[in-house]
N, C-alpha and C positions, 0 to 999 in steps of 0.2 A: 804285701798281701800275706806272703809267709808270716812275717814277723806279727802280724794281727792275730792270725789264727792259731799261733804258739802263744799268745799273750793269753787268748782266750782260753785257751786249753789248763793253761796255767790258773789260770782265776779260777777256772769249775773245779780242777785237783784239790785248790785249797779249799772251797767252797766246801766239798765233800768232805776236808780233812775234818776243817773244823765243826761240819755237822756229826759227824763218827766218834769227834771228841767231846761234844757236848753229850751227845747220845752216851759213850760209854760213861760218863759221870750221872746220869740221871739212872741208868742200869746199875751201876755200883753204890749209887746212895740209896739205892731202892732195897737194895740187898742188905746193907748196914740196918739201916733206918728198921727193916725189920730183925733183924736177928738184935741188934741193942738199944733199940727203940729212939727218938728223934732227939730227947733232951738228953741222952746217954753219948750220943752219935756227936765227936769232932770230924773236920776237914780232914784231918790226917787219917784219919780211920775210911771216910770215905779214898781219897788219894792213893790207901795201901789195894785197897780192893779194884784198880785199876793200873794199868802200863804207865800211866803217865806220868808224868816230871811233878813235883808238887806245885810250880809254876804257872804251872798248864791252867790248873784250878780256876786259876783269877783272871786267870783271860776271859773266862764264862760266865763266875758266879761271884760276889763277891764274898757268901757268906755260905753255912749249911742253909740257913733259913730262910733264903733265895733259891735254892737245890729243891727244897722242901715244898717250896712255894710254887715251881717249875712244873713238879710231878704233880701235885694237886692240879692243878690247869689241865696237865696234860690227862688227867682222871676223867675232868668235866667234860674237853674234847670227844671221851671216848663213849662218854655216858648221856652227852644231847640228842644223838640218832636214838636212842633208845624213848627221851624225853619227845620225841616228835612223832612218835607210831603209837605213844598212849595219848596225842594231842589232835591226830585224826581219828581215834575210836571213839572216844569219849561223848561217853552221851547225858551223863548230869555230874554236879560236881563231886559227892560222893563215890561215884565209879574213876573220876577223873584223879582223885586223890587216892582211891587204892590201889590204882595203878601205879602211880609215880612212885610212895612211896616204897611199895613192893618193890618197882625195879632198882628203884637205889638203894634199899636194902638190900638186897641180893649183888646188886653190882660192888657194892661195898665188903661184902661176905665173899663173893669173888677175890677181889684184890686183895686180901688179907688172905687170902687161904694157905698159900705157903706160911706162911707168920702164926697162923694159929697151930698148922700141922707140926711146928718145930716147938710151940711152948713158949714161944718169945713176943716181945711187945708187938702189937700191933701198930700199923701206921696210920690211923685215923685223920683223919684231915682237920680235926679239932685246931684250931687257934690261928689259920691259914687267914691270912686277910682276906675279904670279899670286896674290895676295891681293886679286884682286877681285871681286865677288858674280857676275859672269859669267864667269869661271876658276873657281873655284870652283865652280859648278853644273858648267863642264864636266868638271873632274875627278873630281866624282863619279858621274855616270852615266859616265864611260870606265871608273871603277871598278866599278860597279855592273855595266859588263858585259864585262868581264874575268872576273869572279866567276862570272856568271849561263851563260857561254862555259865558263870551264872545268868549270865542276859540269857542263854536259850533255855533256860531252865526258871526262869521269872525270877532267882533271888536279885537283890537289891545289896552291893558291898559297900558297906559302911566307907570304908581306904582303904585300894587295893594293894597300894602300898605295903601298908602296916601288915595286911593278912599278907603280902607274899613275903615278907620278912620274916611274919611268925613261922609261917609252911616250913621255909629251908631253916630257920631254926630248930625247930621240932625235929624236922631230920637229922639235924647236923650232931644234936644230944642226944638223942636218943639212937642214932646210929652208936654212936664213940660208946653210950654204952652198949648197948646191942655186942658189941664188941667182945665186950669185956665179961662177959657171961657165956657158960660152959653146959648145954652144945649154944652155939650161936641159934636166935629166933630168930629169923626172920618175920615171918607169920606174925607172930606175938606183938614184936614191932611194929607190924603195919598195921595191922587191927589199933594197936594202943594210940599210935600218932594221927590216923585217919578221925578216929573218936575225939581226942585232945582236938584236933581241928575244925573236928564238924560241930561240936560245942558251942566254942567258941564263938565261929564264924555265923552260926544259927543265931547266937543273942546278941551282937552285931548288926544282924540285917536284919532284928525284928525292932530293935531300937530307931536303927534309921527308917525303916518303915511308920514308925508311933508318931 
């Protein structure tokens, strides 16, 4: 019975080591990533900005662009509660899109803030795969209420698909620039992406209506 419950005790220690360890390397490439920006940013430059063995690394990640890839996730995680409080107000789809995109503009102007305050590259999520299990779930609940928006509102979407591809593209470019412009817009942004959408998405659903 001892001997289990020291087993145990031993398993959760590591458990916690190596969450702490993971954790300090996603803190310390967050820190690089913004002060030398992500294609300036080697392993080793992340590595110096933590305690750890340069070994340690590979236990976790194989690469930066698995690091890179990590943090983006863990961006989406922090930004879907936000995507589900504009997903119960939402009363047409024009109000449903100038919400979203406002909040992730601003959430994106959030997470960069340190990075713009110092004058150094930002960390934009540009070039992050979207085939991952948390892209993924977000792309389909933005579909999911795309769909659920238009049907209570009578439009008719051509592929909901295609339009929820276009949406997070729209953001995803127009965030990265949003960025990169001095003071940051948000506003501007989301008036310009919401417009670019509603466009579109209007001669779309009057086609599939003809």
């Amino acid at each position: 019975m001892v001997a289990a419950v020291q087993s145990a005790q031993g398993q959760g220690k590591r458990a916690r080591t190596k969450a702490a360890n993971r954790q300090a390397i996603l803190e310390a490439a967050r820190q690089v990533f913004a002060r030398l920006g992500a294609e300036a940013t080697t392993v080793r430059d992340i590595i110096r900005e933590t305690d750890l063995a340069a070994g340690t690394f590979y236990n976790y990640f194989k690469s930066k662009e698995e690091v890179f890839e990590a943090l983006a996730d863990e961006g989406v995680r922090r930004f879907r509660p936000r995507l589900a409080s504009i997903r119960e107000s939402a009363t047409s789809l024009q109000a449903y899109l100038l919400e979203a995109y406002s909040a992730y503009f601003d959430f994106l102007n959030e997470e960069n803030e340190e990075a713009i305050r110092q004058g150094a590259p930002h960390a934009a999520m540009i070039g992050v795969r979207v085939d991952t299990p948390e892209m993924q779930a977000v792309f389909e609940e933005i579909r999911a209420d795309l769909e659920q928006v238009a049907k209570s509102t009578g439009l008719s979407l051509a592929d909901s698909g295609f339009l929820t591809a276009a949406a997070i593209g729209i953001a995803r470019e127009v965030g990265d620039h949003m960025l990169m412009r001095r003071p940051v817009d948000t506003r501007g942004a989301t008036e310009f992406a919401t417009q670019l959408f509603l466009h579109g998405a209007g001669a779309l659903a009057s086609k599939s209506n003809s």
